[in-house]
N, C-alpha and C positions, 0 to 999 in steps of 0.2 A: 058441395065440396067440403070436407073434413078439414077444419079450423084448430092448428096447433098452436096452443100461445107458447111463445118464446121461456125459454127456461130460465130469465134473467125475471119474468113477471109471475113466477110460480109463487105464493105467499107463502110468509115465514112461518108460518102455521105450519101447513101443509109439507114444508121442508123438515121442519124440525121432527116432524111426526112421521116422515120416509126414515129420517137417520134414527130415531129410537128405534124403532122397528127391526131397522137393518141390525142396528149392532146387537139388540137382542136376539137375531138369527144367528147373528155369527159366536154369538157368544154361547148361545144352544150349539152350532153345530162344533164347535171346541169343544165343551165339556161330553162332546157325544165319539170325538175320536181318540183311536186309540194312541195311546203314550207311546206304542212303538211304532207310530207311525208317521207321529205328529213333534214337529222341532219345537224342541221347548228351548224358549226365550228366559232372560235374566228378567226380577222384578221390579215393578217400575219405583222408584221415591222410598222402600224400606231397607233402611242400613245393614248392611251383613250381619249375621245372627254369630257372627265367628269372628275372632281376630286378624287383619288383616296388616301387611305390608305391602305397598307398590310397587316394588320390585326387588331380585335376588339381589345379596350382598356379592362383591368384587370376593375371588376368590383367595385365601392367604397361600393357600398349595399350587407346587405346580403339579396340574390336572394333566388329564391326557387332552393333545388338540381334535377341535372340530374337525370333522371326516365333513369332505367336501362331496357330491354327486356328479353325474353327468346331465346334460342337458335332457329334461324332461323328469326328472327325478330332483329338482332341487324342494328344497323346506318351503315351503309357506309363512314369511314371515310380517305378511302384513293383516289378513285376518283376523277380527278381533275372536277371540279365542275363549269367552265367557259366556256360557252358554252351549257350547259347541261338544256335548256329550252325551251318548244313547242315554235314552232315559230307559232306565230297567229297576226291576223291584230285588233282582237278586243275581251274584254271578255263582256259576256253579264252573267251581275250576278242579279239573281232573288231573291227579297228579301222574306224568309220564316216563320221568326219569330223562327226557328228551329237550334239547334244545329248538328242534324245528321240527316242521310237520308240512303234510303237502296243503297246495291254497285252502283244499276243503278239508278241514280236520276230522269231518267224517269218512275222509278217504283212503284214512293213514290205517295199514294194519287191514289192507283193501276189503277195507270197510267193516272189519271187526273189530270195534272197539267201543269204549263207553258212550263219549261223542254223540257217534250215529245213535245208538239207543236211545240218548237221552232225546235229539231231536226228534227223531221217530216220536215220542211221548210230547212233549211238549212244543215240539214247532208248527210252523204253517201245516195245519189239514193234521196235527195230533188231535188223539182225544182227549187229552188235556192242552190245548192250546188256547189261549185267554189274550188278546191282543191289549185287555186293558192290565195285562199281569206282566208282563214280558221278562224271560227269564234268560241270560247271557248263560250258554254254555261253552269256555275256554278252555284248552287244553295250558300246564305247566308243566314247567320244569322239573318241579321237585318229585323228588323220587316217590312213590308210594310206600305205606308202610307196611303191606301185604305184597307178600310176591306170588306168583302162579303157583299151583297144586306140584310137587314134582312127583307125585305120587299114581296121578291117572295114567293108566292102561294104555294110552292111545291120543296122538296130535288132538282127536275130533276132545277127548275127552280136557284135554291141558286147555284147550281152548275154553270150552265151556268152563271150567276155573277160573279162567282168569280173571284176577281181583286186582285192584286200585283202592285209593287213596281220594277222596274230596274233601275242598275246603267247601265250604259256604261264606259268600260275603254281601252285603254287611251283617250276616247275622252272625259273623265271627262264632260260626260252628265247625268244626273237624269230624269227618266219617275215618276211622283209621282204615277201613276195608267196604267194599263193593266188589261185588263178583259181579260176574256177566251175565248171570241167571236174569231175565226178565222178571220174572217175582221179587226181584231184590230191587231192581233200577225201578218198575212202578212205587216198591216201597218206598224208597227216598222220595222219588215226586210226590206221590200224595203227605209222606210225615211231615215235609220240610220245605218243599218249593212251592206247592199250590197255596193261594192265599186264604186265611182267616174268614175273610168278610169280602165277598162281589162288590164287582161294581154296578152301578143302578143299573146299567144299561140291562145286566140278565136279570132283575124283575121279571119279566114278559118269556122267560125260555122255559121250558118244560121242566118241572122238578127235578128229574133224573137227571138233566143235563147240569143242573143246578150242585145237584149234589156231588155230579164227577167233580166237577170244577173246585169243588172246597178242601183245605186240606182238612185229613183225618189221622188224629194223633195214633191210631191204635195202629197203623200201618209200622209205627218204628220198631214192634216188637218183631215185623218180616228180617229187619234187619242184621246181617252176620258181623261178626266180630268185634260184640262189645258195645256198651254204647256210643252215642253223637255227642262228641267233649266240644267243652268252650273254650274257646281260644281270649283268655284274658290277662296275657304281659306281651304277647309278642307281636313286636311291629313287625306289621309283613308289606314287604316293598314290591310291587311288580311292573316291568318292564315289558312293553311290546317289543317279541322279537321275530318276528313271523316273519322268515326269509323266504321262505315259502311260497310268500302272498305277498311280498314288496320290500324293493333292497335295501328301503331307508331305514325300516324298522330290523332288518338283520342285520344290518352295520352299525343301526345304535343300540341295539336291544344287548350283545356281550357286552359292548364297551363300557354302558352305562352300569349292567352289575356289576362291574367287574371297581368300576369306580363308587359305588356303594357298599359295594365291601369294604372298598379299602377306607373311605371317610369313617363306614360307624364301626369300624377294629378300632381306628383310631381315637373316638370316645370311649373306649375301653382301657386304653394305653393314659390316658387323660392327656393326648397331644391334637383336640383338637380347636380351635378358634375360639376366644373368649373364656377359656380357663375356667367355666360357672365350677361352683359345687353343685354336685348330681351327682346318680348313679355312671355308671360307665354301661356301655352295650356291647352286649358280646354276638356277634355273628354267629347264626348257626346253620347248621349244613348235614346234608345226610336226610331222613325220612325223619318225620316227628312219631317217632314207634311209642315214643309215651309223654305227651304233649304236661300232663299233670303232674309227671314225676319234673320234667324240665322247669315246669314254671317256678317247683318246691325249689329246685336245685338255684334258680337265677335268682330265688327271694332269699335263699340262704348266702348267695355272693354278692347280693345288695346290687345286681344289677338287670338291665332290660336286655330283652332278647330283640333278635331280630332276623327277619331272614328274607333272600332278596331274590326273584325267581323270573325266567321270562314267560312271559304269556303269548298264545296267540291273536289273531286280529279283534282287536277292539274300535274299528275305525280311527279314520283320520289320518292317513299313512303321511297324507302331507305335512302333517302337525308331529314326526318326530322329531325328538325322543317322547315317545308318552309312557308317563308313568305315573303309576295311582298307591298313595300312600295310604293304607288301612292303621286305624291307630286303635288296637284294642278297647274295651268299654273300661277293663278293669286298671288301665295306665293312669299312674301318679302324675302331677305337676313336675317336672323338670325338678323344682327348685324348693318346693314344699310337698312332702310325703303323703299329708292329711288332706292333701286339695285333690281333686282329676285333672289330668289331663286335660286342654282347653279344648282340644280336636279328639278326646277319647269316644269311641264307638263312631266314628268320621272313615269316609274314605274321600281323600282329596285325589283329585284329576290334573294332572299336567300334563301341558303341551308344549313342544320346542326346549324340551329342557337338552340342555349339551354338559359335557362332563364340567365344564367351566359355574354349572347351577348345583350341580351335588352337594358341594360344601353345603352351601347355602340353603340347599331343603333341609341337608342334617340339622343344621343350627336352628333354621327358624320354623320348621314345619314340624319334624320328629321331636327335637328337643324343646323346644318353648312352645308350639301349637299356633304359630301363625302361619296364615294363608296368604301366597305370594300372587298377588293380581295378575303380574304378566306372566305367569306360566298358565294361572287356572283358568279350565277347560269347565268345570263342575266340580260337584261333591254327592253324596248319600250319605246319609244316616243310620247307624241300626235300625230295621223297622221302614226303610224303604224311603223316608223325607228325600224329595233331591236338592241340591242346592245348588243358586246362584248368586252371583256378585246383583248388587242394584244396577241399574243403568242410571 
């Protein structure tokens, strides 16, 4: 008969030498999955790399009020909220001139549009699809700075014309144009979305395969209209508002630009909370048709730009209002010229923000560079770093 000893008389040896074992499996099979697959947690015992406050300031305006739900659609407000952000190495936000779009944004324009291309290319079962790269493709608000061909012959032909507008974030770059030519949309992938340097896991894949996966600079000369400008004054603010795909984020996604407009006009007006010396910020609006001539223009009126758009789903519908504040690389200190920005080339993530938080980002996130605990969700860095708060 087969003699089990009790697991209270198993030696501390032999225990200690199960649990190293184990956690070095689990620690291998982590570093072996993918970022888009796998919840990344906040870090344990090192202090934020960024300046932080506890929570948003009491508001001095009267804001617009909270938009209340129906039963089954209320906010989420017990959840801790740090940590709770896809991890992605890059968003590719297509400019639509549109406020909403239907759930699947590759479905809008039944199914022609940049969108579907780009996932066709880079999503599950592309061939360029990298689970350890993962790349957010969102549709925005902002108008493009190319319009369609009015000059083709024929529907089939306007269609194939048709050109758009991309940001890149965080590598705070601007495409002013993309046409719909599939030679044009691989060109972007390979110049600018595909990564640098693998990750170890493709060691062991076939050269070829190796090499689709990397990017190749020479692809950006496929590219129409100009070169890929940097985007280095203007705070760009985006807002989930994907009514499309869930009524939380359509009912805060207006409200809240609508209240972000009105807060950084009013740093422009110099009316708004705490009186600092600074520049003032000027809102801007329409297509960025010459993103370089603007930046000259806002360095000649001593001021920062800004501009404030909706996005669609980025997860967490439960967690509206979400919004991600991108703070250019090339942004001054608030308060000293010759310093950066403390969040410059940063994209901060917030959760549960209501019009009653907007002052409050303006003040402490846009213009001083502090990061508000209870709203943040995550961060990114130019160059792909993600960030979390410590636990």
């Amino acid at each position: 008969m087969l003699l089990l000893r009790p697991l209270r008389q198993t030696s501390r040896v032999a225990t200690a030498a199960l649990s190293a074992s184990t956690t070095r499996a689990c620690a291998q099979r982590s570093n072996n999955v993918a970022p888009s697959v796998r919840r990344t947690y906040a870090a344990r015992g090192a202090p934020a790399a960024f300046p932080t406050i506890d929570t948003c300031p009491s508001p001095t305006c009267s804001c617009a009020p909270t938009p209340s739900f129906p039963e089954g659609f209320e906010i989420d407000h017990t959840t801790p909220l740090n940590g709770l952000m896809p991890n992605h190495a890059q968003q590719v936000l297509i400019c639509t001139g549109k406020d909403d779009w239907p759930s699947k944004i590759e479905d809008d324009d039944n199914g022609q549009n940049h969108a579907a291309m780009l996932r066709d290319l880079i999503g599950r079962g592309g061939p360029y699809s990298d689970p350890f790269h993962n790349i957010s493709v969102l549709n925005l608000s902002f108008p493009p700075s190319s319009s369609p061909s009015s000059s083709s012959s024929s529907p089939a032909d306007q269609e194939a014309t048709k050109t758009t507008s991309i940001y890149l974030l965080p590598d705070f770059k601007y495409v002013p144009s993309l046409s719909s030519d599939p030679n044009h949309v691989k060109a972007l992938v390979k110049a600018h979305l595909l990564p640098e340097k693998l990750h170890p896991v493709h060691n062991h894949s076939p050269p070829a395969k190796r090499e689709a996966l990397l990017r190749d600079p020479s692809y950006a000369d496929m590219l129409p209209g100009g070169r890929v400008r940097d985007i280095r004054n203007e705070v760009i603010v985006l807002i989930c508002g994907h009514g499309g795909r869930d009524q939380r984020c359509g009912v805060y996604g207006p409200l809240l630009r609508s209240e972000f407009e009105t807060r950084l006009a009013e740093q422009g007006q110099g009316q708004g909370q705490g009186q600092q010396q600074g520049p003032g910020i000027e809102v801007l609006k329409g297509p960025a048709a010459a993103p370089d001539a603007n930046e000259k223009d806002l360095e000649k009126k001593g001021v920062w730009g800004a501009r404030v758009g909706l996005i669609s789903h980025i997860g967490g519908h439960k967690f509206a209002g979400n919004v991600i504040v991108y703070i250019p690389p090339g942004l001054k200190s608030y308060d000293d010229s010759d310093v950066p920005h403390p969040l410059a080339g940063h994209g901060i993530w917030y959760g549960r923000v209501e019009p009653k938080h907007v002052e409050g980002i303006v003040q402490e996130t846009i213009k001083k560079g502090n990061v508000i605990k209870e709203l943040f969700r995550g961060g990114i860095k130019q160059g792909g770093e993600i960030l979390r708060l410590p636990l």
